[in-house]
C-alpha positions as CSV (number, residue, x, y, z in Angstrom):
1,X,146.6,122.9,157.6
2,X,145.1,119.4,157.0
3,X,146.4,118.2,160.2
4,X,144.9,121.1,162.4
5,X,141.6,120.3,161.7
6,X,142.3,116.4,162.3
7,X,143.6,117.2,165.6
8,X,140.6,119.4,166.1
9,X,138.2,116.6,165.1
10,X,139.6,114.2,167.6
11,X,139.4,116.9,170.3
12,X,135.6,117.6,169.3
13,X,135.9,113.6,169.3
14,X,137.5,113.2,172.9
15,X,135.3,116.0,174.9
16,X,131.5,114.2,173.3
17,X,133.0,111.7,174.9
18,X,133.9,113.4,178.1
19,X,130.5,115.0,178.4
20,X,128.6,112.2,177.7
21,X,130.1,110.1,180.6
22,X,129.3,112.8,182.5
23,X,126.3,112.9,181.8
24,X,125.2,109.4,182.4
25,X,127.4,109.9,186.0
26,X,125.3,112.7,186.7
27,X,122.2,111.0,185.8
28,X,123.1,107.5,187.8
29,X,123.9,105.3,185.2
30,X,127.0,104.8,186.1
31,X,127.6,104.3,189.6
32,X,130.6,104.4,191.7
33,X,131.8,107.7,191.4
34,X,131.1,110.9,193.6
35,X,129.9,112.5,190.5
36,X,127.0,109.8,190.4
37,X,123.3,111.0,190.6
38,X,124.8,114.8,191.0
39,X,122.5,117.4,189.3
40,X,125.5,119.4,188.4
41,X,126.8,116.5,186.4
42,X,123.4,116.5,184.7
43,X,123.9,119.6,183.5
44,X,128.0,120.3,182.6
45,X,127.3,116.7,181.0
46,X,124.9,117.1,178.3
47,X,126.1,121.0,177.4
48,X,130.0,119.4,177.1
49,X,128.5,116.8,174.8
50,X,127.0,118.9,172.4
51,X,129.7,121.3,172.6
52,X,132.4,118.6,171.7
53,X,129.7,117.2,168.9
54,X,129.5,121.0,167.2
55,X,133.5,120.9,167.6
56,X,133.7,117.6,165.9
57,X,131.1,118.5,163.0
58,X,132.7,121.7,162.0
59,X,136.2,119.9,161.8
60,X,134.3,117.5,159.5
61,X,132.9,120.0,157.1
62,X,136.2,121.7,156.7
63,X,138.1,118.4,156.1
64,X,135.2,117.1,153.9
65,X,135.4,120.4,151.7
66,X,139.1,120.4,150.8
């Protein structure tokens, strides 16, 4: 059961991660991509992000509590 919420933390882990270079795509920080400067981007971005960080917390609690 231990392992399931490891492999949920990294997955919580992995999509912060996904969002957030979304997000920076979307708002032009990173350039070179036909995602950059995309309001679209701006917005999955940022919601994926804090999506993947309420993933990751959760996970946390529940390997922090056993």
């Amino acid at each position: 059961m231990k392992r399931g919420f490891v492999v949920t933390f990294a997955i919580g882990v992995i999509l912060t991660l996904f969002g957030l270079i979304w997000a920076l795509q979307g708002f032009g920080v990173l350039q070179g991509s036909p995602m950059s400067n995309t309001t679209t981007w701006s917005v999955i971005g940022p919601i994926t992000a804090v999506i993947g960080v309420g993933i990751a917390v959760f996970s946390w609690r529940k390997l922090s509590a056993k």
